[in-house]
PAPAVO-67935 format. One record per residue: residue in three letters; x, y, z of N, C-alpha, C, O in turn. Coordinates in steps of 0.2 Angstrom, whole numbers, always signed. Last residue first. Layout:
PAPAVO-67935
> rest;n_east;n_north;n_up;ca_east;ca_north;ca_up;c_east;c_north;c_up;o_east;o_north;o_up
> ALA;X;Y;Z;X;Y;Z;X;Y;Z;X;Y;Z
...
//
This chain:
PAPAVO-67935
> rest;n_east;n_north;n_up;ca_east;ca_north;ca_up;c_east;c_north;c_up;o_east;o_north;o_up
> UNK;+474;+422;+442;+471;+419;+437;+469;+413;+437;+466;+410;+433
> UNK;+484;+434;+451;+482;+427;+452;+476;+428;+446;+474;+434;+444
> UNK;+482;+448;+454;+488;+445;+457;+486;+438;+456;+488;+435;+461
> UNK;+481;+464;+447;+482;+455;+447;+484;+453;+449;+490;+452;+447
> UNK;+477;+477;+456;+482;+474;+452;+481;+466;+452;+480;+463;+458
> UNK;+468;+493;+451;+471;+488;+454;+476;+483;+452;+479;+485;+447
> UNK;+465;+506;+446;+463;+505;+452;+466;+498;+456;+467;+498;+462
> UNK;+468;+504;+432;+474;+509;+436;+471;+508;+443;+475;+510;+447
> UNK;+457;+501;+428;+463;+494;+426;+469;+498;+431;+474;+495;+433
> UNK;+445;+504;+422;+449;+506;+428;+456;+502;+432;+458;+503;+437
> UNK;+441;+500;+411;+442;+506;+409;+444;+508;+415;+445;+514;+415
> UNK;+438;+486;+415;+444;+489;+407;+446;+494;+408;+451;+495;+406
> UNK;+429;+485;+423;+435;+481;+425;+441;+487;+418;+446;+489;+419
> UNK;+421;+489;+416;+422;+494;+423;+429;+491;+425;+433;+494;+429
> UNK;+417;+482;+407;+419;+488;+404;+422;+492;+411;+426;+497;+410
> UNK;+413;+471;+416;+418;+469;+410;+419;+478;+407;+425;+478;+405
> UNK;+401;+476;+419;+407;+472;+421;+414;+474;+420;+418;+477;+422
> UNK;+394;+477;+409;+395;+484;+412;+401;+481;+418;+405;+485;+420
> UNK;+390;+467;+403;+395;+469;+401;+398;+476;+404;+403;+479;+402
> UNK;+381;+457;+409;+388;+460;+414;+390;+462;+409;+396;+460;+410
> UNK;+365;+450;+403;+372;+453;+403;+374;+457;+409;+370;+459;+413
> UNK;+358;+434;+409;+357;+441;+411;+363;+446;+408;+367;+445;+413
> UNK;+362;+421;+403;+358;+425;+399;+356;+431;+403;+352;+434;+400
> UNK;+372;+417;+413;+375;+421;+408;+367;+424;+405;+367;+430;+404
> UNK;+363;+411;+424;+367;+417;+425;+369;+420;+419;+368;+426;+419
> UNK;+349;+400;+416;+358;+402;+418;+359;+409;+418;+356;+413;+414
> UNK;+334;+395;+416;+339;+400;+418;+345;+397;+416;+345;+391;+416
> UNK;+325;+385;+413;+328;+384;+407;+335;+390;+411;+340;+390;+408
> UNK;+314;+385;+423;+319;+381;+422;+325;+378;+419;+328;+373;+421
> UNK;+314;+401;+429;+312;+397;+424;+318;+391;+426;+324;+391;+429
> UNK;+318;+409;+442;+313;+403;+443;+311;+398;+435;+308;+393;+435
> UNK;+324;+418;+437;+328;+413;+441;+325;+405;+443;+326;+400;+444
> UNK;+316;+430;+432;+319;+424;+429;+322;+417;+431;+323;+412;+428
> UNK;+314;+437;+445;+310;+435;+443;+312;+425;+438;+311;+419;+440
> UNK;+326;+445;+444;+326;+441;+450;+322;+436;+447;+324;+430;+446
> UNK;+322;+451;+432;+329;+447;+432;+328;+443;+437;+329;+437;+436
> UNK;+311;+460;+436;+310;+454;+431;+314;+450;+431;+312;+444;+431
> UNK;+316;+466;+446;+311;+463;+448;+310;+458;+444;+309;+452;+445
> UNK;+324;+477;+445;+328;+469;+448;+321;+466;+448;+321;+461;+452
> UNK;+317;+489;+448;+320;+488;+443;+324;+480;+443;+329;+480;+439
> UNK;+313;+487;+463;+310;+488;+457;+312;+487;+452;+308;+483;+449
> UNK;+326;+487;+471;+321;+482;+469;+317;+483;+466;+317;+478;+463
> UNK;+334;+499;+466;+336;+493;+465;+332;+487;+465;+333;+483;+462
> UNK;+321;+512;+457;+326;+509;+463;+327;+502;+461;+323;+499;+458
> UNK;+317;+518;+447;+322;+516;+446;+326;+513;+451;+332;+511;+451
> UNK;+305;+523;+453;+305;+520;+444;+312;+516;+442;+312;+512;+437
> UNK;+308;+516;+470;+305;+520;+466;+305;+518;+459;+305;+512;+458
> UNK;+313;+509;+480;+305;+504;+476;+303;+512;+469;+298;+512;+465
> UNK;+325;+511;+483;+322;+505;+485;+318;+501;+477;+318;+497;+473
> UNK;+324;+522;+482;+334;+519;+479;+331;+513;+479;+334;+508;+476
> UNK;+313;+530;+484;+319;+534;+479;+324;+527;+477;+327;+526;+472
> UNK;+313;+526;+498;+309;+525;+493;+312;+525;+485;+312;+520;+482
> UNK;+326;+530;+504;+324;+524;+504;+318;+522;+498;+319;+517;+494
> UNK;+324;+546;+502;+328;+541;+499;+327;+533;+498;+328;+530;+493
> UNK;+315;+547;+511;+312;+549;+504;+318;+545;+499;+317;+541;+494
> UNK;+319;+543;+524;+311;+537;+519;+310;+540;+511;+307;+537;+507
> UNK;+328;+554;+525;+330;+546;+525;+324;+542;+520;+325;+540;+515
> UNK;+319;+564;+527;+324;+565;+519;+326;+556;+521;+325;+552;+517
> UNK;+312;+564;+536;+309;+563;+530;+314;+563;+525;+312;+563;+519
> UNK;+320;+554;+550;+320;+560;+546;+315;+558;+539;+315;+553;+536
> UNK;+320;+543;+557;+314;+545;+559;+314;+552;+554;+309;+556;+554
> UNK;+334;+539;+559;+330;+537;+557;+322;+537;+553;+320;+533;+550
> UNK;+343;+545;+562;+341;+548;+557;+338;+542;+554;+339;+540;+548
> UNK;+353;+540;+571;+350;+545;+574;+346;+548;+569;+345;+554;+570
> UNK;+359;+529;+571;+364;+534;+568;+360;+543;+570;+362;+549;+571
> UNK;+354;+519;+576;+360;+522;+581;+363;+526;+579;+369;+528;+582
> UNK;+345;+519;+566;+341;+519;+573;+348;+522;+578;+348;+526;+582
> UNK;+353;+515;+555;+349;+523;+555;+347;+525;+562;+347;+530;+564
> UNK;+357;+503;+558;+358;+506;+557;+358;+514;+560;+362;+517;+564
> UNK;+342;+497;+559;+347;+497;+564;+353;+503;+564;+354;+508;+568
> UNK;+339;+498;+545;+335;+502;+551;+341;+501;+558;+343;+506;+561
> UNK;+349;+490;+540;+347;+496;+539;+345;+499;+542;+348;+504;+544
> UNK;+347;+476;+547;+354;+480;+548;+352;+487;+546;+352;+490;+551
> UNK;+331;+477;+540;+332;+475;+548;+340;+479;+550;+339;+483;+554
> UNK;+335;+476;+528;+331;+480;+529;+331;+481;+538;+332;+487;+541
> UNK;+344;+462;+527;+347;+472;+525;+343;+476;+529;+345;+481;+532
> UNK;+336;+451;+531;+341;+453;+535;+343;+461;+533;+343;+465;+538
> UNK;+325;+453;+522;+323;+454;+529;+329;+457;+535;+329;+460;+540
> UNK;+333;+448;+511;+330;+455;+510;+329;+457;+521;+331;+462;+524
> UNK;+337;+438;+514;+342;+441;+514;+340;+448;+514;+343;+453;+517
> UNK;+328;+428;+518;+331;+430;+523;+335;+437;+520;+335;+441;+524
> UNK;+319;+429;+506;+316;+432;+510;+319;+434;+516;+318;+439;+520
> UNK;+328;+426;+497;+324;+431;+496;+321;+434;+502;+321;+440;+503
> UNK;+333;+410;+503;+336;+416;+503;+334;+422;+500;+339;+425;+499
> UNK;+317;+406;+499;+321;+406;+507;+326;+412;+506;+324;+418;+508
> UNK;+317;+405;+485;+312;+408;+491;+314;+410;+495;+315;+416;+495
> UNK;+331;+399;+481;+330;+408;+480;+324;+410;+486;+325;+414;+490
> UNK;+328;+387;+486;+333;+390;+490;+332;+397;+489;+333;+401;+493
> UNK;+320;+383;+477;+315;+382;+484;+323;+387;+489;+322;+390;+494
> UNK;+325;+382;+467;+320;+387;+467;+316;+389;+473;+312;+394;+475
> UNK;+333;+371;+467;+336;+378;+467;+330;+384;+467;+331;+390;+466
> UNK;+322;+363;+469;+330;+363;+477;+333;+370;+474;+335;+374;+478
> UNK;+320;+359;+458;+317;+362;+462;+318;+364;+469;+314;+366;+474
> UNK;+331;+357;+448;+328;+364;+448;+323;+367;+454;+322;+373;+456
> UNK;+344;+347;+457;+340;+350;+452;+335;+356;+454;+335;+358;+460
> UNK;+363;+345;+457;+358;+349;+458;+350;+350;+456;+349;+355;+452
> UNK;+373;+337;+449;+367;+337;+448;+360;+338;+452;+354;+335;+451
> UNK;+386;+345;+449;+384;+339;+456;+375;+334;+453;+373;+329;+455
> UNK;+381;+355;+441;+388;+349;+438;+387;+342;+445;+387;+336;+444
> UNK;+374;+363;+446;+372;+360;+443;+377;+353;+442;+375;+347;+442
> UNK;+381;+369;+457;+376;+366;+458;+373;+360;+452;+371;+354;+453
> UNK;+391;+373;+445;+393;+368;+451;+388;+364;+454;+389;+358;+455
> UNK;+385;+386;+442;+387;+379;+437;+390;+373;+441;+392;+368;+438
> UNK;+381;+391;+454;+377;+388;+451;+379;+382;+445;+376;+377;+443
> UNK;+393;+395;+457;+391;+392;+463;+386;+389;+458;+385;+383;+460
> UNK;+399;+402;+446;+403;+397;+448;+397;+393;+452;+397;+387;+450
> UNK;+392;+415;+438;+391;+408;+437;+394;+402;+442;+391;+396;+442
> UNK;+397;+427;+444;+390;+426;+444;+388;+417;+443;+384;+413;+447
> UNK;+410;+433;+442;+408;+427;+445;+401;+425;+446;+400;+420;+450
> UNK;+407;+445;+438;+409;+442;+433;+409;+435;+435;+409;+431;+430
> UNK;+398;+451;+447;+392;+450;+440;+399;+444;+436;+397;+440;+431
> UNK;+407;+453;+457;+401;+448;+457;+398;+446;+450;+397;+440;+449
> UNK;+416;+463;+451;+418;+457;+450;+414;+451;+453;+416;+445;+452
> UNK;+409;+474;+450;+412;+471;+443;+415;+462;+445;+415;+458;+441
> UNK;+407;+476;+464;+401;+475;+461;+403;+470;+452;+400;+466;+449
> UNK;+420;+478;+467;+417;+475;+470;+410;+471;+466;+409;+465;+466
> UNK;+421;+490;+460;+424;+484;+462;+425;+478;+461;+428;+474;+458
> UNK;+411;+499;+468;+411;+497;+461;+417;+491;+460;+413;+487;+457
> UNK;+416;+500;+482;+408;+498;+478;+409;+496;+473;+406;+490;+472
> UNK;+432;+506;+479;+428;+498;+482;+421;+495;+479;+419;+490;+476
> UNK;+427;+516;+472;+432;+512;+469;+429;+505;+474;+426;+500;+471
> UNK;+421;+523;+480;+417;+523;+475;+423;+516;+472;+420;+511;+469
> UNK;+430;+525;+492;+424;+521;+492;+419;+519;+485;+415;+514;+485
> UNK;+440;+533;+485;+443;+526;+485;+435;+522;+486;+433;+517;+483
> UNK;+432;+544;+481;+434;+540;+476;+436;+533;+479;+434;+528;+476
> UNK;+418;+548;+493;+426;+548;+492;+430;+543;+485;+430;+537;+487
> UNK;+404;+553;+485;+406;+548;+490;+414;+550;+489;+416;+552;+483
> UNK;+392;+555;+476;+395;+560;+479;+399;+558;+485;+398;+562;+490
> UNK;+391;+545;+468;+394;+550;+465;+398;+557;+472;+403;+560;+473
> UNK;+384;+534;+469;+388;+535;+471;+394;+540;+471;+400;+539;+473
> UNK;+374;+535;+459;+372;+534;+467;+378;+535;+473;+378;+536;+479
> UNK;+379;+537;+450;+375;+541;+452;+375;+541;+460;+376;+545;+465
> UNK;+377;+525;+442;+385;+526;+447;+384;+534;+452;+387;+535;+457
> UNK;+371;+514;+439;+369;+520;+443;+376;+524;+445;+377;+526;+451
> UNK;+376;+501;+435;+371;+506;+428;+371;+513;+430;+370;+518;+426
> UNK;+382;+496;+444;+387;+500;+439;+383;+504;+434;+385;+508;+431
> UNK;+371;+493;+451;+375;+499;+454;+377;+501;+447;+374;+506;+445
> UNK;+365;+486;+444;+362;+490;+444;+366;+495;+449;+364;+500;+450
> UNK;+375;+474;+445;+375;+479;+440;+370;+484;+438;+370;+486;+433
> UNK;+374;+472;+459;+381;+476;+456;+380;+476;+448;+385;+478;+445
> UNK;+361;+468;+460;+361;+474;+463;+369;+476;+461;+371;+482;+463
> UNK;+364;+455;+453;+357;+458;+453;+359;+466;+454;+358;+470;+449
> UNK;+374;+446;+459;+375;+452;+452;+370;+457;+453;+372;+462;+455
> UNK;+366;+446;+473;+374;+450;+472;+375;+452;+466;+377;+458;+465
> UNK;+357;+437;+466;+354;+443;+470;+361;+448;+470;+360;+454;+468
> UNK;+365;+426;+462;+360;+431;+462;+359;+438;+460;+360;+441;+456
> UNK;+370;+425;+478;+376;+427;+468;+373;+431;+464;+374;+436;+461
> UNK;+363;+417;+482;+364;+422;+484;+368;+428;+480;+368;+434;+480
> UNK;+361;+407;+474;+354;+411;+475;+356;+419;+478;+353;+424;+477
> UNK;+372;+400;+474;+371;+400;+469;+363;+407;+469;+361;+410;+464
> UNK;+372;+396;+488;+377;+403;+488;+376;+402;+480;+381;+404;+478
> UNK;+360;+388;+492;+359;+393;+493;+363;+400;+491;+361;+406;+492
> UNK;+366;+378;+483;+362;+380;+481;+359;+388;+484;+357;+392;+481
> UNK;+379;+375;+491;+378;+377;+484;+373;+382;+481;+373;+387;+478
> UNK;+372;+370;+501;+375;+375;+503;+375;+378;+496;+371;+383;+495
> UNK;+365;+359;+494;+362;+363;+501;+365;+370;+501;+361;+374;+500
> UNK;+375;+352;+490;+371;+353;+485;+366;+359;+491;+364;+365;+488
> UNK;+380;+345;+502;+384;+350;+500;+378;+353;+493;+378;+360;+493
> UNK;+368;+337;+514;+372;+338;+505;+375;+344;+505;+372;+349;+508
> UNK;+374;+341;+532;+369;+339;+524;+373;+339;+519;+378;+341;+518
> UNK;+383;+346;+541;+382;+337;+539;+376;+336;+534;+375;+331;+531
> UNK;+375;+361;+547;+382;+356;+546;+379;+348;+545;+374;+345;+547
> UNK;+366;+371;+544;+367;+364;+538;+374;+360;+538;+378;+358;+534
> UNK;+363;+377;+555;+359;+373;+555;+362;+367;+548;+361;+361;+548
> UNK;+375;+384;+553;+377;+379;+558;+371;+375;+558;+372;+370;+561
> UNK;+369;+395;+547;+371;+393;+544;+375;+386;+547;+378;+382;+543
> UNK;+361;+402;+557;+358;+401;+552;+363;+394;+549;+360;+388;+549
> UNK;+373;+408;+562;+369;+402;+568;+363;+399;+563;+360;+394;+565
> UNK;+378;+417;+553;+381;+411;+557;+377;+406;+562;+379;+401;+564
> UNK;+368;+426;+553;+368;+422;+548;+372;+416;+552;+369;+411;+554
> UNK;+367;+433;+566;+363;+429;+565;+362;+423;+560;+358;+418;+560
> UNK;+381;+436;+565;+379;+433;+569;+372;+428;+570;+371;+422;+572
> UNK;+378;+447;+555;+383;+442;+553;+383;+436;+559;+385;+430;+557
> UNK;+366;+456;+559;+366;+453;+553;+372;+447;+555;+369;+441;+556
> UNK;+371;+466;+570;+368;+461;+570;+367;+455;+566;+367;+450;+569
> UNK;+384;+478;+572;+384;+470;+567;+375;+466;+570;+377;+461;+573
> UNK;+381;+493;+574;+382;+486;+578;+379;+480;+575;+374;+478;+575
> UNK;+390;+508;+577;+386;+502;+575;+386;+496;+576;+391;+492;+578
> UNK;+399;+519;+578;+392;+515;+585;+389;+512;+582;+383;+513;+583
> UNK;+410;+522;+571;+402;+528;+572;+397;+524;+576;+392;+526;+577
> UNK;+417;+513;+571;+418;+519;+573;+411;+523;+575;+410;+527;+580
> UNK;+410;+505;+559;+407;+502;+568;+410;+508;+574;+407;+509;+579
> UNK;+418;+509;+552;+411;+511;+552;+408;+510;+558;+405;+514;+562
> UNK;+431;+502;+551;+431;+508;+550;+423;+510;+553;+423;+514;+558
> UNK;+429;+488;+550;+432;+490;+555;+431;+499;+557;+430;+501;+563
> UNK;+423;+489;+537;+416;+487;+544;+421;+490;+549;+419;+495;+552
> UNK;+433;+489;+529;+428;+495;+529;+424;+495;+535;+422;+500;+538
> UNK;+441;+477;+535;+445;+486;+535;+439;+491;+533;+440;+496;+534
> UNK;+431;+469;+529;+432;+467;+536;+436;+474;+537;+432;+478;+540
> UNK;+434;+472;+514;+426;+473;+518;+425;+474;+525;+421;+477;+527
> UNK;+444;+468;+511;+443;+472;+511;+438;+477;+516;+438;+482;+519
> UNK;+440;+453;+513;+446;+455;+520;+444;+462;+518;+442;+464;+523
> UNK;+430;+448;+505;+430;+447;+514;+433;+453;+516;+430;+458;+519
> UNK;+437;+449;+495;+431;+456;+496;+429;+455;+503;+427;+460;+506
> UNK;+445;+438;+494;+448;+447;+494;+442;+451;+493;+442;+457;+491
> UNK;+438;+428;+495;+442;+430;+499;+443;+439;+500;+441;+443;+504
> UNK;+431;+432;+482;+428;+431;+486;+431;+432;+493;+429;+435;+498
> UNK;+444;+429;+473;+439;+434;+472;+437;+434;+481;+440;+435;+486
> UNK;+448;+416;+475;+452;+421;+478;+449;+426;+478;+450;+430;+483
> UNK;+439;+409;+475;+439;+409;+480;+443;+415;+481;+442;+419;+486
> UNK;+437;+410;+460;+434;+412;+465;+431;+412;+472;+426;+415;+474
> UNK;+448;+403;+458;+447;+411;+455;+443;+413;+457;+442;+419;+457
> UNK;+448;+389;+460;+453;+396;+465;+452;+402;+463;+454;+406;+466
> UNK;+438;+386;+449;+436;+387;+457;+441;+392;+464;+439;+395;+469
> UNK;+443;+389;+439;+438;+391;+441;+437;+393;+449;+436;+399;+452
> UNK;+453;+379;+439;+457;+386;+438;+448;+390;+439;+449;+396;+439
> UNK;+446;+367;+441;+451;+368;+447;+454;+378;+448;+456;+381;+453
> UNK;+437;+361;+433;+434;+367;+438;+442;+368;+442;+441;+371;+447
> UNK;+446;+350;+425;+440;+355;+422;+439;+360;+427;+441;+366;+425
> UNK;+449;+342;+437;+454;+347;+434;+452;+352;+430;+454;+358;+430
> UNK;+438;+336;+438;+438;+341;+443;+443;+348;+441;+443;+354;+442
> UNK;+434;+329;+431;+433;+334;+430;+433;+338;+433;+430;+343;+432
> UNK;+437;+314;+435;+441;+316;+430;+437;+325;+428;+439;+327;+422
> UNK;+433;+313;+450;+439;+315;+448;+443;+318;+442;+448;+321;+441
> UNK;+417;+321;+452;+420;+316;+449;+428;+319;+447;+429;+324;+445
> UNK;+413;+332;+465;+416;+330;+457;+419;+324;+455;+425;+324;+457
> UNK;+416;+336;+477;+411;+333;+474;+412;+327;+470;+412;+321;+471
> UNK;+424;+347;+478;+428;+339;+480;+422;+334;+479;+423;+328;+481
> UNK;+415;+357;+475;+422;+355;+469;+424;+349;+471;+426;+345;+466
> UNK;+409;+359;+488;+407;+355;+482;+411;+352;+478;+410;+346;+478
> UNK;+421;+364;+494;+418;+359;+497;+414;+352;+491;+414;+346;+489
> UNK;+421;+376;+490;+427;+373;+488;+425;+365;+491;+428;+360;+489
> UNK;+408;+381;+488;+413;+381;+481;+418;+377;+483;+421;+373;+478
> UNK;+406;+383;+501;+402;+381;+500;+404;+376;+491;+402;+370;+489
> UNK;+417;+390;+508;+418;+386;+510;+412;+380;+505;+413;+374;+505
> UNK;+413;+402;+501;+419;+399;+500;+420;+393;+503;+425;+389;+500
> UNK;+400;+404;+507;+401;+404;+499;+407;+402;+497;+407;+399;+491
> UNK;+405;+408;+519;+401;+404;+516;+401;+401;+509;+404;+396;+507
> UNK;+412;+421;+517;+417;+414;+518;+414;+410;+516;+416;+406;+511
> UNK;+401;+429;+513;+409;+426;+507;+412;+422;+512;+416;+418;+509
> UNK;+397;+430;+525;+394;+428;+518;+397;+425;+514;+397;+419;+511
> UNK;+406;+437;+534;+403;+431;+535;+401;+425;+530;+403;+419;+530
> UNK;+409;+450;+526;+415;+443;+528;+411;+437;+531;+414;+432;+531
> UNK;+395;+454;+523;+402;+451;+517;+404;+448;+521;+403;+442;+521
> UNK;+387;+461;+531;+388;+455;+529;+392;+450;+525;+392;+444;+525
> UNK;+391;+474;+531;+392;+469;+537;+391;+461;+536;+395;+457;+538
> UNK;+388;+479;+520;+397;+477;+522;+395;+472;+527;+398;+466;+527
> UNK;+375;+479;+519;+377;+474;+516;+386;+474;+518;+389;+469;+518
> UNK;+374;+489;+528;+371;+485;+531;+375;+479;+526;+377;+474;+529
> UNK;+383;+502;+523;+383;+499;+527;+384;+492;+528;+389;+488;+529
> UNK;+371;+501;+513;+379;+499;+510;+382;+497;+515;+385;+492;+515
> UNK;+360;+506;+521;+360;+503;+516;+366;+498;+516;+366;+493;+518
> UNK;+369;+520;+526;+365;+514;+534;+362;+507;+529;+361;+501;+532
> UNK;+369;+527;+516;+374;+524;+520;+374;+521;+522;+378;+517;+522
> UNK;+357;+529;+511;+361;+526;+506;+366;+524;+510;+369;+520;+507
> UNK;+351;+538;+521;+350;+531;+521;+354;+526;+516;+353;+520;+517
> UNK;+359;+546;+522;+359;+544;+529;+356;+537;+525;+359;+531;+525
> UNK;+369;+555;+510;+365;+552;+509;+365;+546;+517;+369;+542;+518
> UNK;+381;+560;+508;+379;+566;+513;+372;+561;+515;+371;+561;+521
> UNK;+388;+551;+500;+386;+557;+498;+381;+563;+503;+378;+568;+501
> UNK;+390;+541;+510;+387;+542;+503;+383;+548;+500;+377;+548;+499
> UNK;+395;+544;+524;+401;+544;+518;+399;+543;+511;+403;+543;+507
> UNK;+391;+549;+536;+390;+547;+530;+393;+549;+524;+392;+554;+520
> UNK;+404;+550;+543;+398;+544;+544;+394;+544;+540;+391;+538;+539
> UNK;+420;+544;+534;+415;+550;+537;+408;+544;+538;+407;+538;+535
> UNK;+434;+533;+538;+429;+534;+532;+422;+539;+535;+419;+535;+539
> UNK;+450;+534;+543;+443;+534;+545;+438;+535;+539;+440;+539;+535
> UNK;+462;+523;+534;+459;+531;+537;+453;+530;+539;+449;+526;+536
> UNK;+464;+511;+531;+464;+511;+537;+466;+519;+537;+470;+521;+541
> UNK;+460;+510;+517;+456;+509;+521;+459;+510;+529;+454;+509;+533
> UNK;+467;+514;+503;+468;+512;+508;+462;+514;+512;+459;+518;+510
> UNK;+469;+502;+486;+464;+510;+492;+465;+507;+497;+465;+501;+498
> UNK;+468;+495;+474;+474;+497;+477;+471;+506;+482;+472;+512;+482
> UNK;+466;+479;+476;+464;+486;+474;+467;+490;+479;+469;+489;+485
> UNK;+470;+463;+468;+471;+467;+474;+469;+475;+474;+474;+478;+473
> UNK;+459;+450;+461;+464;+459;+460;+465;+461;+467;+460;+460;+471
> UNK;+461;+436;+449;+459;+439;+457;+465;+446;+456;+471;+447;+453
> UNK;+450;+433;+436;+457;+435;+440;+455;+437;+448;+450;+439;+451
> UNK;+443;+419;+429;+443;+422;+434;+447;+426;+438;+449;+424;+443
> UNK;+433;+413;+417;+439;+415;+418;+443;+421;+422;+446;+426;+420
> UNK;+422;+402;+418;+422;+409;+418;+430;+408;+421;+432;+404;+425
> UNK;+415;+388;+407;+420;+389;+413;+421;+397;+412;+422;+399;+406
//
């Protein structure tokens, strides 16, 4: 069981945020962008997914997942609504959500199946979410030349994926989920989620007017697939997910856990 607080952070977000607001960086913004747009759709899923499951559960253990389970809905609420005040702000500059619409009509294909369906797809998506929020936290770099409250959300944000990393998978599993329903859902969601970023990204960049610039694809390359970009360097870990022996904890989050300690003035607890 992960012991889960839920935080309020304390930045505001109804000032305007610059259009490119990562550090001067066109395509590191139309990137980060592309995944805000998906949060508030995503994370409801995922909550709807966790709290649906939990009523799964045999009665006498549900009391077992109960302080679990609110701690991650509160988590995941609270990055919705945040997220929902950053998208607010961006869509200023003429962008235009496609991603969350299409996941939604995605997601109306699994009304009336096994809950074990949804779980599993928001245990693959979780993922992929530590995956890329602790290669944020390793990189802070990337966000160095950004507004502190923005640097403060991203990173955040990312501390507190890697610390819920488990709930939606140890849930799959506690229902008795097995391994080949969870391997068959990373495929899928590998392919939708990458396909959906790349697609919002280029969108993006298409109505930002910098898409077709050589310093955009040099970045892309550089943050993507270079020595150290996010998919290249995730490639073993992602990888891992297919043994049958995984769990989320044998990848560490201590970078987590240190970003949560050592920024404790960024936010506040409001729930456990």
């Amino acid at each position: 069981m992960s012991d889960l607080t839920v935080r309020r952070l304390l930045i505001d977000l109804e000032q305007p945020v610059a259009r490119h607001w990562c550090g001067g960086d066109a395509f590191l913004t139309a990137w980060f962008n592309a995944l805000s747009m998906s949060f508030p759709v995503g994370e409801q899923f995922f909550i709807d997914a966790v709290r649906e499951g939990a009523k799964g559960l045999p009665e006498e253990q549900r009391a077992h997942w109960d302080a679990e389970v609110k701690g991650f809905i509160g988590q995941e609420a609270t990055h919705r609504r945040i997220h929902a005040l950053f998208n607010a702000q961006i869509e200023k500059h003429g962008l235009q959500n496609a991603w969350a619409p299409r996941a939604e009509r995605r997601m109306k294909l699994l009304a009336g199946t096994d809950a074990r369906h949804a779980l599993g797809i928001t245990a693959a998506n979780e993922h992929f979410t530590a995956l890329f929020a602790e290669w944020l936290l390793g990189h802070p770099e990337v966000l160095a030349g950004s507004e502190p409250r923005l640097q403060a959300l991203w990173l955040w944000h990312s501390a507190e994926e890697a610390e819920h990393k488990c709930t939606a998978f140890d849930l799959y599993q506690a229902l008795g989920g097995n391994h080949e329903w969870r391997v068959k859902w990373m495929r899928r969601v590998t392919v939708f989620f990458l396909t959906d970023a790349l697609r919002q990204t280029v969108n993006n960049l298409r109505r930002d007017g910098t898409l077709w610039r050589w310093s955009t694809w040099r970045s892309a390359w550089n943050h993507l697939l270079g020595p150290r970009g996010m998919l290249r360097d995730n490639l073993p870990a992602w990888r891992d997910y297919f043994r049958a022996d995984f769990h989320p904890n044998q990848q560490h989050s201590e970078r987590s856990a240190d970003w949560l300690r050592t920024h404790s003035d960024l936010f506040i607890a409001v729930g456990r």
